[in-house]
C-alpha positions as CSV (number, residue, x, y, z in Angstrom):
1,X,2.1,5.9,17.2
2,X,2.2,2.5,15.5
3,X,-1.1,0.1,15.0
4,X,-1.7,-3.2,14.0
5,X,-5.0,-2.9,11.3
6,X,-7.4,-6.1,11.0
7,X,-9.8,-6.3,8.2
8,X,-10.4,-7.4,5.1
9,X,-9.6,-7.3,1.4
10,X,-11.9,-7.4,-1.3
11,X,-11.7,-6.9,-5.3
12,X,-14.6,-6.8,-7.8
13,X,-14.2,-7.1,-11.6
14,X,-16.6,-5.7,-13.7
15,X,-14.9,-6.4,-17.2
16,X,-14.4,-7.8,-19.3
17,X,-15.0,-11.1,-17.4
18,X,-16.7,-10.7,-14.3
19,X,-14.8,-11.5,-10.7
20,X,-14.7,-10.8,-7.2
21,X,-12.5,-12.4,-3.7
22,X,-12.7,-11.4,-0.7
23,X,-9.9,-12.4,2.0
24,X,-9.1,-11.3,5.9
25,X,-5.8,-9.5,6.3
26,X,-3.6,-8.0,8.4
27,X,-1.3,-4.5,8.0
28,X,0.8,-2.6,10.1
29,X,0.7,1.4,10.4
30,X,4.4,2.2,11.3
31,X,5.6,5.8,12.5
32,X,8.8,5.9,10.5
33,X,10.6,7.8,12.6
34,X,10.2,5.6,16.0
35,X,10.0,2.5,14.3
36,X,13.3,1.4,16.1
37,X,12.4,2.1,19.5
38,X,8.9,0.2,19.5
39,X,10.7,-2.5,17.6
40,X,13.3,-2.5,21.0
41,X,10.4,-3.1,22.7
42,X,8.4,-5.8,20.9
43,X,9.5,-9.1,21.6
44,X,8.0,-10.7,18.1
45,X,9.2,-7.5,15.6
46,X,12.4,-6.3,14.3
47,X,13.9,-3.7,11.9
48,X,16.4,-5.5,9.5
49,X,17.0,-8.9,11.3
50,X,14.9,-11.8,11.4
51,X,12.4,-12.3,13.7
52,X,8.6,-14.0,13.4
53,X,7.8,-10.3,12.1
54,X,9.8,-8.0,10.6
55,X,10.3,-4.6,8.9
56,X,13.5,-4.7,6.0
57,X,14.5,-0.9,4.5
58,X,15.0,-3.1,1.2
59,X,11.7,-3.6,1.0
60,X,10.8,0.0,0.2
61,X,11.7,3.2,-1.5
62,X,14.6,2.9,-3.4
63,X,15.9,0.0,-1.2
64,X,19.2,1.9,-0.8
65,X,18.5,3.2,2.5
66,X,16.3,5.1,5.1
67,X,12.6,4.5,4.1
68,X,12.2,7.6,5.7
69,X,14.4,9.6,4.3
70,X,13.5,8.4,0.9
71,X,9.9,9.1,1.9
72,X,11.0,12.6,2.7
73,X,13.2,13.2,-0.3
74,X,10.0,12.3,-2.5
75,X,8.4,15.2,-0.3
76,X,10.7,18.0,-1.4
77,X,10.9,16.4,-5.3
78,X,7.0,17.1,-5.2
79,X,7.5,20.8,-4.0
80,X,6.6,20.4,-0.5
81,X,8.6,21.3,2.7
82,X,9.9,18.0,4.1
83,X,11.2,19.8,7.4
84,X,10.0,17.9,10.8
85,X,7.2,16.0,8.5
86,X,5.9,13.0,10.5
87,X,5.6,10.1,7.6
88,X,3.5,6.8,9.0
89,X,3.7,3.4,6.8
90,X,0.9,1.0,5.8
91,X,2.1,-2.6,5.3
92,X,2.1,-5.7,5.7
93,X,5.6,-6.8,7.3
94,X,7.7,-9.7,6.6
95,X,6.3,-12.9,8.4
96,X,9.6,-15.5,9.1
97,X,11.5,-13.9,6.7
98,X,8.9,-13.4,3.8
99,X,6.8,-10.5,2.8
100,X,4.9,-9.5,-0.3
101,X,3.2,-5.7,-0.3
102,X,1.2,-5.4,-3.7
103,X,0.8,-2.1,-2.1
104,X,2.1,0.1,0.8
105,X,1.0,3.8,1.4
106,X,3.1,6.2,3.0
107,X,1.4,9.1,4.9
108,X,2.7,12.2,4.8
109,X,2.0,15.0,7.7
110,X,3.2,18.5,7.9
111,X,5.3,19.4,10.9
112,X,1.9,21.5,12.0
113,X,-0.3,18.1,11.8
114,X,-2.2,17.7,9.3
115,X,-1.8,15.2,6.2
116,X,-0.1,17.0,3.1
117,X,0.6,14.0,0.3
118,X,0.3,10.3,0.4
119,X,2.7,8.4,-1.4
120,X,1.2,4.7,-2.8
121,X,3.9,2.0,-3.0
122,X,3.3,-0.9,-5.9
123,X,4.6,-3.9,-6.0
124,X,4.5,-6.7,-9.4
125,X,5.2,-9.8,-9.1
126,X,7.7,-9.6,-11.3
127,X,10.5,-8.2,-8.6
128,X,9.4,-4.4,-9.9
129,X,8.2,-1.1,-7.8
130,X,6.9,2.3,-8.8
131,X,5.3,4.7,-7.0
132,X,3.0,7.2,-7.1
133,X,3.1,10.5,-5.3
134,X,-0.2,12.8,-4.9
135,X,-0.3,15.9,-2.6
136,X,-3.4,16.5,-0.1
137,X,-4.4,20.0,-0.9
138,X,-7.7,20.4,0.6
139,X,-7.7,18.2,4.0
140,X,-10.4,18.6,6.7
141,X,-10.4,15.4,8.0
142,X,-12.6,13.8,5.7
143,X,-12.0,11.0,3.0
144,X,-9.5,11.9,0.5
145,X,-10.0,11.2,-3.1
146,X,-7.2,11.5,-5.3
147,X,-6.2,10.2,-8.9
148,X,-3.4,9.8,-11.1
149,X,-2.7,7.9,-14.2
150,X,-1.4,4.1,-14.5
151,X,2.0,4.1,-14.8
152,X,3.3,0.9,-13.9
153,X,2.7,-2.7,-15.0
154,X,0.5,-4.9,-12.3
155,X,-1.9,-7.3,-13.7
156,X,-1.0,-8.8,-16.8
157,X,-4.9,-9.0,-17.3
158,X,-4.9,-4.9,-17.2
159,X,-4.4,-2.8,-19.7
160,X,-2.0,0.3,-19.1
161,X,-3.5,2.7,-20.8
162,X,-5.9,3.3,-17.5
163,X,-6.4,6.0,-14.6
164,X,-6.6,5.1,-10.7
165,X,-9.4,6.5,-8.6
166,X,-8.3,6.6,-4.6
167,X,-11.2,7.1,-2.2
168,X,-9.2,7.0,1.7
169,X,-10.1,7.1,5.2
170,X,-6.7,8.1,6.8
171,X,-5.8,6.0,10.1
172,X,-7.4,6.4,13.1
173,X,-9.8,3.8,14.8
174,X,-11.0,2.6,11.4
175,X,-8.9,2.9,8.3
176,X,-10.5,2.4,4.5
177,X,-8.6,2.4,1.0
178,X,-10.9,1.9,-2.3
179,X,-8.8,2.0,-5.6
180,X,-10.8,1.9,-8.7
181,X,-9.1,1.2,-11.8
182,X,-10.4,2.7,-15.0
183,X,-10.5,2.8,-18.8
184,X,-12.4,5.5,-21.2
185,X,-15.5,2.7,-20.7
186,X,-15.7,3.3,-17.1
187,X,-14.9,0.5,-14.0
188,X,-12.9,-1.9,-14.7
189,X,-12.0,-3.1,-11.6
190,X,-12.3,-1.7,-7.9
191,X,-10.3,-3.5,-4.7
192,X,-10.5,-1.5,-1.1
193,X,-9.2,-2.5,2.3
194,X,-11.5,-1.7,5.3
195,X,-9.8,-2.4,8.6
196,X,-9.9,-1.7,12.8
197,X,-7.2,-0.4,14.8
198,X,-5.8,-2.1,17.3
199,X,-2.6,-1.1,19.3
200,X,0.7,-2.8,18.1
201,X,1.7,-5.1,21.2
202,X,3.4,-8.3,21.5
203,X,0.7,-10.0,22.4
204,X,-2.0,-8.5,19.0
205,X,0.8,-9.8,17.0
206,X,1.0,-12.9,18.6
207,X,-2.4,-13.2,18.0
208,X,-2.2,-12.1,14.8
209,X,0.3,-14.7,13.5
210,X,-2.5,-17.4,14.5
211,X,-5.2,-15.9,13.0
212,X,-3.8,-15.1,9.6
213,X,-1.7,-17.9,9.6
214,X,1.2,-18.0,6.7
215,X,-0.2,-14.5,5.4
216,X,2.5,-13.2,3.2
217,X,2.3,-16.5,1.5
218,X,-0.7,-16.5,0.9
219,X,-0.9,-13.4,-0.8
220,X,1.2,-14.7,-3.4
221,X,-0.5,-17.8,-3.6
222,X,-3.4,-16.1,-4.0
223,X,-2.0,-14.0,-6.8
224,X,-1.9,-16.5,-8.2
225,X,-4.7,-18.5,-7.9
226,X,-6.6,-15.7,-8.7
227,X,-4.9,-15.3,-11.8
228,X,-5.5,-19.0,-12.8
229,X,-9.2,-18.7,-12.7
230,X,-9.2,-15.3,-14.3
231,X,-7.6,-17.7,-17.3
232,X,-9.8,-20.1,-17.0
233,X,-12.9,-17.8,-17.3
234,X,-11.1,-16.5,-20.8
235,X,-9.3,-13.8,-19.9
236,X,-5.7,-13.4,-22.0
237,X,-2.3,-11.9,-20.9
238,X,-1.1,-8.9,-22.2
239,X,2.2,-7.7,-22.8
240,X,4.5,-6.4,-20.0
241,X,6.0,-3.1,-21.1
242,X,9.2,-1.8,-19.7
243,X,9.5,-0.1,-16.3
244,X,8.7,3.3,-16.3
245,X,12.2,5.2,-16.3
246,X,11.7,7.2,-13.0
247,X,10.9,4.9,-9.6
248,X,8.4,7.6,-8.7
249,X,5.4,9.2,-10.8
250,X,4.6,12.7,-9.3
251,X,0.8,14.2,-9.9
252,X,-0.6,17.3,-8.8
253,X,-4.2,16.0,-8.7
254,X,-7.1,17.8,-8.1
255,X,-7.8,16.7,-5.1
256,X,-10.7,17.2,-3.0
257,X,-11.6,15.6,0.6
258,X,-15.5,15.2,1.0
């Protein structure tokens, strides 16, 4: 079933330059496949028309079609058994019409129950997406910890030649996401999400749009700003390479859940 998540955001910098923000955010965790009939019946959300929040198919996957049955196509390109998969969605949605995800993370959970891959959804802002695709091969119900190597241009602070660290406390009353990036010196920079579930009503996103007023733009605005006084401290922009060639980088990680 579908959630509204409450929380907050944080990112540390540990080099070259020293950083850290911390801001209170919102997501949604959308079962794909009923998304339609709980947006029927929430007065405030709708799937591909406007509304004060909304979920667009554009906005993910390919953004051809079906989110879900991109989500699911990914599946079977990895080697796994897409059949009767339940596939929830962490986002933020659009707010009036506007939306910016820097990330959004599909869940992936075998017909049988439990979770079998999780698929991590960047966004640039430069109008790009990539994604990354790691199967769950050892899940008791514990935090997942997965990596895979940087793929995809984000930062233009970062350097590509990096790895990603995921540490992950799948949904359920509490929900936690800690990426750390890395270089061959170690940390470079670590951001996580820490959040409560609440049920997704018209009335929590009511609530919602008051206390996180303007969200979506203020994500980019605080992109942004962000960026500026990274600048300002001395930090220089590097180069942004090419996309890579194929939307979707698959990794069969040695993954272990603790």
């Amino acid at each position: 079933m579908s959630a509204l998540y409450e929380g907050i955001v944080t990112h540390r910098r540990f080099s070259p330059k020293p950083h850290q923000l911390k801001y209170r955010v919102f997501s949604l965790l959308l079962d794909l496949a009923t998304l339609d009939d709980e947006a029927a019946h929430l007065r405030l959300f709708s799937r591909n028309r406007f509304n004060l929040f909304s979920f667009h198919d554009r906005d993910y996957g390919d953004g051809q079609g079906d989110p879900l049955a991109w989500a699911r196509a990914q599946m079977r390109a990895g080697g796994l058994n897409a059949e009767g998969t339940r596939i929830t969605l962490l986002t933020m949605p659009r707010l009036l019409g506007y939306a910016f995800n820097p990330i959004a993370v599909y869940f992936c959970y075998a017909a049988s129950g439990p979770l079998i891959a999780i698929l991590y959804e960047v966004n640039n802002t430069f109008g790009q997406r990539h994604s990354y695709f790691i199967p769950v091969t050892n899940n008791s119900g514990g935090l997942v910890r997965q990596s895979c190597a940087k793929k995809f241009y984000v930062s233009p602070f970062m350097d590509m030649d990096m790895h990603y660290d995921f540490t992950l406390q799948p949904p359920a009353g509490t929900l936690r996401l800690r990426i750390a990036a890395r270089d061959s010196q170690g940390v470079v920079l670590t951001a996580s999400f820490s959040a409560r579930r609440k049920p997704l009503t018209s009335k929590a996103l009511l609530h919602a749009a008051f206390a996180y007023p303007l969200l979506t733009l203020k994500v980019v605005a605080g992109i942004h700003w962000e960026a500026l006084r990274l600048w300002c401290k001395g930090m220089r922009l590097r180069a942004r390479p090419a996309p890579p060639a194929a939307p979707v980088s698959f990794t069969q990680d040695a993954e272990k859940t603790l």
